[in-house]
C-alpha positions in Angstrom: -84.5 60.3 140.4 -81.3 59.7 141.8 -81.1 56.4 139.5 -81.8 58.3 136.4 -78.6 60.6 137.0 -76.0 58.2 137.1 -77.7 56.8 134.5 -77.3 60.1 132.2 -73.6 60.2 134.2 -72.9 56.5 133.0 -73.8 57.5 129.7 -71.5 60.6 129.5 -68.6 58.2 131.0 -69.1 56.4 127.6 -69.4 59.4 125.7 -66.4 60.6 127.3 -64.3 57.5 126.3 -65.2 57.9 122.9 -64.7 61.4 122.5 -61.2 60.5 123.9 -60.4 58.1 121.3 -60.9 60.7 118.5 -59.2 63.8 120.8 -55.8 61.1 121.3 -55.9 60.8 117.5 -52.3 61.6 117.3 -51.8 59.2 120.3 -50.8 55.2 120.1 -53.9 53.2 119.8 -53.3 51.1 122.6 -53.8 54.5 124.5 -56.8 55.5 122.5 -58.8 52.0 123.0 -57.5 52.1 126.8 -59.2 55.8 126.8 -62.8 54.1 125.2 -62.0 51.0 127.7 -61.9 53.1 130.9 -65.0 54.8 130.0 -67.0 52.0 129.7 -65.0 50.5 132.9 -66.3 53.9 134.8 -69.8 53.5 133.2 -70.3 50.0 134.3 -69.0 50.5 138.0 -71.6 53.9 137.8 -74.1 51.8 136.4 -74.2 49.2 138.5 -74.3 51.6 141.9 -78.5 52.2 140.4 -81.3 49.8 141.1 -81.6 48.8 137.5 -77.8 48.1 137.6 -77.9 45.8 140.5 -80.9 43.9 139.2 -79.1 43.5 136.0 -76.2 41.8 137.2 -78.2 39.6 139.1 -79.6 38.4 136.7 -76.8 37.7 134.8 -75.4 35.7 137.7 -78.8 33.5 137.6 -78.2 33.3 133.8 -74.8 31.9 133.8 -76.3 29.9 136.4 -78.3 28.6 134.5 -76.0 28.5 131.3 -74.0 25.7 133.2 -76.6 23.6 134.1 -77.4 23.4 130.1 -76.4 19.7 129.3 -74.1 20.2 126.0 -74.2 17.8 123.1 -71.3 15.8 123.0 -68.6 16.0 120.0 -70.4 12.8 118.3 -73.7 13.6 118.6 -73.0 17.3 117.0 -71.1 16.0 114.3 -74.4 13.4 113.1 -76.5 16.4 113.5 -74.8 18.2 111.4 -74.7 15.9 108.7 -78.5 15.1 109.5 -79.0 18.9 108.6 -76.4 19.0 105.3 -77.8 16.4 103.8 -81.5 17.8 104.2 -80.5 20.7 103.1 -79.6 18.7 100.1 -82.1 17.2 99.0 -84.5 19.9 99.6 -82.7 22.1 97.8 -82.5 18.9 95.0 -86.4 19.2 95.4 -86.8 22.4 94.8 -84.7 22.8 92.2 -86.8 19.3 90.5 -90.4 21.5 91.2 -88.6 24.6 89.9 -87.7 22.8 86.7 -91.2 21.4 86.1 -92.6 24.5 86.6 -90.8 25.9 84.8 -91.0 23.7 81.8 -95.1 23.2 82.7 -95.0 27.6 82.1 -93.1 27.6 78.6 -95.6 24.4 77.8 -98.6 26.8 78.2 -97.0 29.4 76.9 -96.6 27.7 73.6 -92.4 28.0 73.7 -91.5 25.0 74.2 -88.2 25.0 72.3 
């Protein structure tokens, strides 16, 4: 239960935030994006004091984790994949424009228009 309200109190720290940004309308808006920042800053440190908040940012340690042992394509190897997928994209689109056409030219046949 306890969880739940500073959930509903991390929530309202966002609200809050917002609401600021419109209420310092005649303010700079460095100060009215620092107002929506702090609220979110205040929501998050709420938020993370739950169960659900704590299990949430470990697992977004594991995922970066896991996001560096990912084994990125090098510069090379993106650029000829790339290409592999223009130049697909090519001639399918050349194909389908070739089976559009005959289809096209196959339905005015039958039709009895061809013009």
């Amino acid at each position: 239960m306890a969880d739940k309200i500073k959930l509903v109190v991390a929530f309202l720290m966002v609200a809050l935030g917002i609401a600021g940004f419109y209420l310092l309308s005649g303010s700079p808006t460095v100060v009215r994006v620092l107002s929506v920042l702090a609220g979110v800053a205040v929501a998050a440190g709420v938020g993370y004091m739950t169960a659900p908040g704590k299990a949430f940012y470990g697992f977004s340690q594991e995922s970066v984790a896991e996001a560096r042992k990912v084994v990125w394509p090098t510069r090379k190897e993106t650029v000829q994949m790339t290409g592999i997928v223009i130049l697909f994209v090519l001639v399918m689109a050349i194909f389908l424009w070739l089976v559009d056409s005959g289809l096209f030219w196959l339905v005015k046949l039958v039709m009895g228009r061809s013009e």
